[in-house]
C-alpha positions as CSV (number, residue, x, y, z in Angstrom):
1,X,36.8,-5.8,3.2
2,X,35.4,-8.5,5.4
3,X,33.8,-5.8,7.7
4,X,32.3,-4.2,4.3
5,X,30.8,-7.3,3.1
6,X,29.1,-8.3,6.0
7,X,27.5,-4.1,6.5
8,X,26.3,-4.6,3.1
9,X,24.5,-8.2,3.5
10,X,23.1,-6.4,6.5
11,X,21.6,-4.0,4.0
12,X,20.3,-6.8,1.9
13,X,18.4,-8.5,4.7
14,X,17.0,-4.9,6.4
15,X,15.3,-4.6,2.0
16,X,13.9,-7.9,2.2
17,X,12.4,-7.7,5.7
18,X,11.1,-4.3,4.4
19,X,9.4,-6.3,1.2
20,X,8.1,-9.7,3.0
21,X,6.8,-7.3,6.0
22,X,3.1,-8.2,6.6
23,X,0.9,-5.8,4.0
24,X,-1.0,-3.1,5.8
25,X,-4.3,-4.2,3.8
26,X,-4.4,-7.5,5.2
27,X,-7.6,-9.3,6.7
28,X,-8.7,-9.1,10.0
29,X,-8.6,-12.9,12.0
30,X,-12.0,-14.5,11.5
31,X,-14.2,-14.9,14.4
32,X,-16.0,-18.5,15.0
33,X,-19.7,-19.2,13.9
34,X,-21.0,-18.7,17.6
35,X,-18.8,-15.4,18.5
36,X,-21.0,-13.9,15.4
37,X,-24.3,-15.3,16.4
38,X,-23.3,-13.5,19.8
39,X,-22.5,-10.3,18.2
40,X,-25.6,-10.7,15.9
41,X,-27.7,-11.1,18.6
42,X,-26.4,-7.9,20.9
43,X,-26.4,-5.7,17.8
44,X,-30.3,-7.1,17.6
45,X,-30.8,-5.9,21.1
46,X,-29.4,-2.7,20.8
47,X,-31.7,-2.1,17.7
48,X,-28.8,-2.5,15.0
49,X,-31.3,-4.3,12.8
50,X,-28.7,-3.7,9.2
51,X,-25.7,-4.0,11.4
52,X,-27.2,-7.5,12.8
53,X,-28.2,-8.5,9.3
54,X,-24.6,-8.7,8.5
55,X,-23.1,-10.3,10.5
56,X,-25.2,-13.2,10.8
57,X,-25.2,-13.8,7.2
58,X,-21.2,-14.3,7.9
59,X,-22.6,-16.8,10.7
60,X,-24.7,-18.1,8.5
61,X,-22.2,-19.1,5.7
62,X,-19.3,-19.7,8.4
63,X,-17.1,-23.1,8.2
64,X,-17.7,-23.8,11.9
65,X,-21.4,-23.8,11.8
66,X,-23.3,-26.2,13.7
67,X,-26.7,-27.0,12.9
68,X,-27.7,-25.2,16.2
69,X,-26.0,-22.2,15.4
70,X,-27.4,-21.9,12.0
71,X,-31.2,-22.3,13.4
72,X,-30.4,-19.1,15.8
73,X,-28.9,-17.7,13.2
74,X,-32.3,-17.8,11.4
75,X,-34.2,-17.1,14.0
76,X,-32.3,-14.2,14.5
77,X,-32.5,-13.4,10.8
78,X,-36.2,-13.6,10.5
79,X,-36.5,-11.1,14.0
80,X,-34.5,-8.3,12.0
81,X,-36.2,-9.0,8.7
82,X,-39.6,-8.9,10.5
83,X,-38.6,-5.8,12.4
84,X,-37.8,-4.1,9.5
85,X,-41.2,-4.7,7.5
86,X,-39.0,-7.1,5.3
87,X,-41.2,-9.9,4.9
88,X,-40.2,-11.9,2.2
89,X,-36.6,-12.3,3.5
90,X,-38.2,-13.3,6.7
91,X,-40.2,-15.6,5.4
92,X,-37.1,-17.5,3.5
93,X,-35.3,-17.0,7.1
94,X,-38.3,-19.1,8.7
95,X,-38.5,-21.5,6.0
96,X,-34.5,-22.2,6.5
97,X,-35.2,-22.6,10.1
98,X,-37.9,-25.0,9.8
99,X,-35.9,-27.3,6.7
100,X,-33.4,-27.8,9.8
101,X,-35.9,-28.7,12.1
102,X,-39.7,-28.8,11.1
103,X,-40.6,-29.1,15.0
104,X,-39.2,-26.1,16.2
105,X,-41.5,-23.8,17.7
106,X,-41.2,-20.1,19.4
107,X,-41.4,-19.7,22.7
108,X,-44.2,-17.8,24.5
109,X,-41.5,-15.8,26.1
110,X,-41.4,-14.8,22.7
111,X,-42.9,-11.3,21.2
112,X,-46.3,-12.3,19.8
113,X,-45.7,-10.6,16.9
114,X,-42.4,-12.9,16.0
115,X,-44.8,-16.2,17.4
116,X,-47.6,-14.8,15.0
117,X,-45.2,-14.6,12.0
118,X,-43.4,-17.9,12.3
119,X,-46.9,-19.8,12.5
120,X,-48.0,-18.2,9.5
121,X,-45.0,-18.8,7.7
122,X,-45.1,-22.5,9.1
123,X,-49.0,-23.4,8.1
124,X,-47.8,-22.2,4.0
125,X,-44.6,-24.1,4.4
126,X,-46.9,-27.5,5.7
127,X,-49.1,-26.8,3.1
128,X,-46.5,-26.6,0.7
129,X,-45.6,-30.0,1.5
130,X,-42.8,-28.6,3.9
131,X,-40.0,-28.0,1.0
132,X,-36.3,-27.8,1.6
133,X,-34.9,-24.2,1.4
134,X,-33.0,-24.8,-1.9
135,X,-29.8,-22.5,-0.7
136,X,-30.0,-24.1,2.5
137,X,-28.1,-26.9,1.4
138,X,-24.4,-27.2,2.4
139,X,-24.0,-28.9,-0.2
140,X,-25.0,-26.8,-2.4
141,X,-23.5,-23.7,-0.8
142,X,-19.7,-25.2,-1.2
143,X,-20.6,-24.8,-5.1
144,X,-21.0,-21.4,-5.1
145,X,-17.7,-19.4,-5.3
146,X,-17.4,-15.4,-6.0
147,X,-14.0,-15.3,-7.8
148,X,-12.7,-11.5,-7.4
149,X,-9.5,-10.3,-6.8
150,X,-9.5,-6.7,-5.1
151,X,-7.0,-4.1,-6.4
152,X,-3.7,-3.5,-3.9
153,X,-3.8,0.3,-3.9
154,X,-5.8,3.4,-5.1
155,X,-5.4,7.3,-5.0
156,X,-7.6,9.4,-2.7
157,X,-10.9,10.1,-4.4
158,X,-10.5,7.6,-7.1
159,X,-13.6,6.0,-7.7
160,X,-12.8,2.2,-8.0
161,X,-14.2,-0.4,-10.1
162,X,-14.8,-3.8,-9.2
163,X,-15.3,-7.0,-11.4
164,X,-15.0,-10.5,-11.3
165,X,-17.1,-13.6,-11.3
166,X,-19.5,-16.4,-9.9
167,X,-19.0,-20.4,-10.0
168,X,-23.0,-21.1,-9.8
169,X,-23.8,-24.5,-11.3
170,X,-27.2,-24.7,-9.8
171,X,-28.2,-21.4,-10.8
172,X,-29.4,-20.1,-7.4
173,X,-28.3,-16.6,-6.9
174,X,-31.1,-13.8,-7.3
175,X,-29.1,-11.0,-6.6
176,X,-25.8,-9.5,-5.8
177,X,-24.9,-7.2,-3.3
178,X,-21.6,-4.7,-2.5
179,X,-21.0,-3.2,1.4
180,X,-18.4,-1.1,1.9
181,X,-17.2,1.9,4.1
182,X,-14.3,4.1,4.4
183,X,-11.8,3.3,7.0
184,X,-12.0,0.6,9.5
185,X,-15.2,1.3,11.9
186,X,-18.9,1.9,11.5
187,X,-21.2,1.0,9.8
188,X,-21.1,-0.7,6.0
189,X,-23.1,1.1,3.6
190,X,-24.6,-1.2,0.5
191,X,-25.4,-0.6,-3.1
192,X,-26.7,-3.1,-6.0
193,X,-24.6,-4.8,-8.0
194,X,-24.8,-5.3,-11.8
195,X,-24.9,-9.0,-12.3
196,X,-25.6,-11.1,-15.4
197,X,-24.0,-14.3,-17.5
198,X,-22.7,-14.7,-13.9
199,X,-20.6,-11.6,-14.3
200,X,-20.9,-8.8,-12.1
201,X,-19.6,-5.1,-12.0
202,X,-20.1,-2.4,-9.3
203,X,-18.3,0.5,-8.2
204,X,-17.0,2.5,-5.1
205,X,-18.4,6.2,-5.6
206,X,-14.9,8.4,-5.3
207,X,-16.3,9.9,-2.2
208,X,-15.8,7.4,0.2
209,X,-11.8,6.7,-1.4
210,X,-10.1,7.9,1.5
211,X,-6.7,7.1,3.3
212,X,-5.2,5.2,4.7
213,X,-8.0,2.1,3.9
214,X,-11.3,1.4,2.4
215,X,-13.3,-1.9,3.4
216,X,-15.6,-4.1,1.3
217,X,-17.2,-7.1,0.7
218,X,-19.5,-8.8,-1.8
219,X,-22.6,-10.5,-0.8
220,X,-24.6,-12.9,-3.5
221,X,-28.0,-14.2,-2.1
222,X,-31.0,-16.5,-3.4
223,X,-34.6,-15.5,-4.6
224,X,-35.2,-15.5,-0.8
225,X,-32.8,-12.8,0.0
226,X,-30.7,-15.5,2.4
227,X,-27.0,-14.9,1.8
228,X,-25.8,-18.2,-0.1
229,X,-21.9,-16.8,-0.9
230,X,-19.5,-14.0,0.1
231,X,-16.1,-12.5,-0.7
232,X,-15.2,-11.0,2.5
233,X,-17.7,-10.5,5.3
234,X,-18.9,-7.7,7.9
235,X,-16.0,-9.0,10.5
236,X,-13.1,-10.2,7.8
237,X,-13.8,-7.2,5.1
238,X,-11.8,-7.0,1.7
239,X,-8.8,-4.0,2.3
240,X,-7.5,-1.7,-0.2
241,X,-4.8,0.9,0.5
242,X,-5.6,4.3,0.0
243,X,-2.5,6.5,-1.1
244,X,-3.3,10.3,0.0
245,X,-1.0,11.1,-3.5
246,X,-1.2,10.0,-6.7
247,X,0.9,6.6,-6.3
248,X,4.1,6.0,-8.2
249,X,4.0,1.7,-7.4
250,X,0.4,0.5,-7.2
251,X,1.4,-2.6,-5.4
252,X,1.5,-1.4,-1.3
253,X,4.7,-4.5,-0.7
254,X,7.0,-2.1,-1.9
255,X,6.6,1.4,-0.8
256,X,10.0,3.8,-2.0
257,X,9.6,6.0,0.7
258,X,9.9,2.8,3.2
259,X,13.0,1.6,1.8
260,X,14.2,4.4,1.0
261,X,14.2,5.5,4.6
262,X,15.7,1.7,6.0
263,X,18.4,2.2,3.4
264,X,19.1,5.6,4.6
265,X,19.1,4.4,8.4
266,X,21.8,1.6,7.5
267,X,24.1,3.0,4.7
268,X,25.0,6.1,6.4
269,X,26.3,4.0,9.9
270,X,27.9,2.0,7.4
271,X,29.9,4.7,6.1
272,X,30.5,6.0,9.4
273,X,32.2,2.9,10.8
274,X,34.1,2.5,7.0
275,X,35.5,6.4,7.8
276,X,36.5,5.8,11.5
277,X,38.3,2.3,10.7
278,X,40.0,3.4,7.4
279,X,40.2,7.5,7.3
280,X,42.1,7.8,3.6
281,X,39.5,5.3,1.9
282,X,36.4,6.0,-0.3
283,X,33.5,4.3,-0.7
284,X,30.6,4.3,-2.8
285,X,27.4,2.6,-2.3
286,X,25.0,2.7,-5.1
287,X,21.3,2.4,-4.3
288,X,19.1,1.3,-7.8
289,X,14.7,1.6,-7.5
């Protein structure tokens, strides 16, 4: 009986390790402030000008930011925006740059076209009176707060609503903004969202639900287009598991067919040994979901 007991707390521990394992759907590890500037600037290079956008405005609103970071990080903002004919966001970019640090300058090394823009931009910002980029801010920033909690699992070709809300007691966001994209590589694809009463609503078209994951992450800017909040980001996405079958358990910490399998691997060694140590007794071991 001793030998018994001991098999079957065996089988007890083997279930819980299966349950507290590490969920498939977790988060990537976040990279620093000035490893995304990096990869910002060589997606820039190589012409990625969407791909860039992204994951600077995860530099941008990063923890580790230093003030230097944050002025390449506009700088590198405005380029893409400039690049592609987006000149209202560039000019926010620009105007964030220069609330940082009114002396800075461009280069001549510089593309005349980017040292052409950023003087423009600077003569309306000095005739302005050189204003303060409201979403600029840190302060400001550590108010806003997307509260949204994604779902844990969904069935293959399922479209998939999401909901939630925004803490905003300065009333700065303009606009909200979904990326997502099927699997774990390439590139995000973006869609509106519907936001109102600081309430938003978008959804996943069914198309892109496939196994074994789909990505995503919300993005709320201000009237400049400048990202000023985010639920995820390009490099730590929001991951849901996609089951190829309908699902029987939506949450993805306790999958049957999992335990059902490390079960399977230790009961039938248990009975096994129980058979070759005591031929002419039964036992039963009775396995509930």
């Amino acid at each position: 009986m001793k030998r018994l007991r001991l098999l079957l707390w065996i089988v007890v521990v083997a279930l819980v390790g299966v349950a507290a394992s590490p969920s498939p759907v977790s988060a990537k590890g976040k990279s620093s402030s000035k490893a995304l500037v990096t990869k910002g600037q060589n997606l820039f290079d190589e012409q990625r000008y969407e791909e860039s956008i992204q994951t600077l405005s995860a530099a941008l609103l990063h923890p580790d930011a230093t003030k230097a970071a944050r002025q390449t990080t506009y700088k590198l903002l405005a380029f893409n925006y400039i690049v592609l004919g987006k000149n209202d966001e560039a000019d926010g970019a620009v105007r964030g740059l220069l609330a940082l640090d009114e002396s800075y300058s461009l280069p001549d090394t510089e593309s005349p076209r980017f040292r052409e823009f950023f003087s423009s931009v600077r003569d309306k910002w000095v005739a302005d009176g050189k204003p303060g980029l409201k979403g600029v801010d840190p302060s400001l920033l550590k108010k806003v707060k997307i509260v949204h909690a994604p779902p844990a699992q969904v069935d293959k070709g399922a479209g998939i609503s999401l909901t939630g809300t925004i803490e905003d007691p300065e009333v700065i966001i303009d606009k909200v903004r979904l990326y997502y994209r099927t699997g774990t590589t390439g590139r995000f694809k973006s869609t509106r969202v519907s936001y109102a009463v600081r309430r938003f609503s978008v959804d996943i078209p069914g198309r892109a639900v496939k196994p074994p994951i789909i990505e995503y992450y919300l993005e709320a800017s201000d009237e400049n287009g400048l990202p000023v909040a985010l639920k995820g980001d390009s490099e730590t996405p929001l991951r849901i598991a996609v089951a190829q079958k309908a699902s029987v358990l939506k949450s993805p910490w306790l999958w049957v067919p999992v335990g059902v399998a490390v079960v399977a691997a230790i009961v039938i060694p248990v009975a096994i040994v129980l058979n070759q140590d005591a031929p002419d007794s039964a036992v039963t071991i009775n396995v509930f979901e």
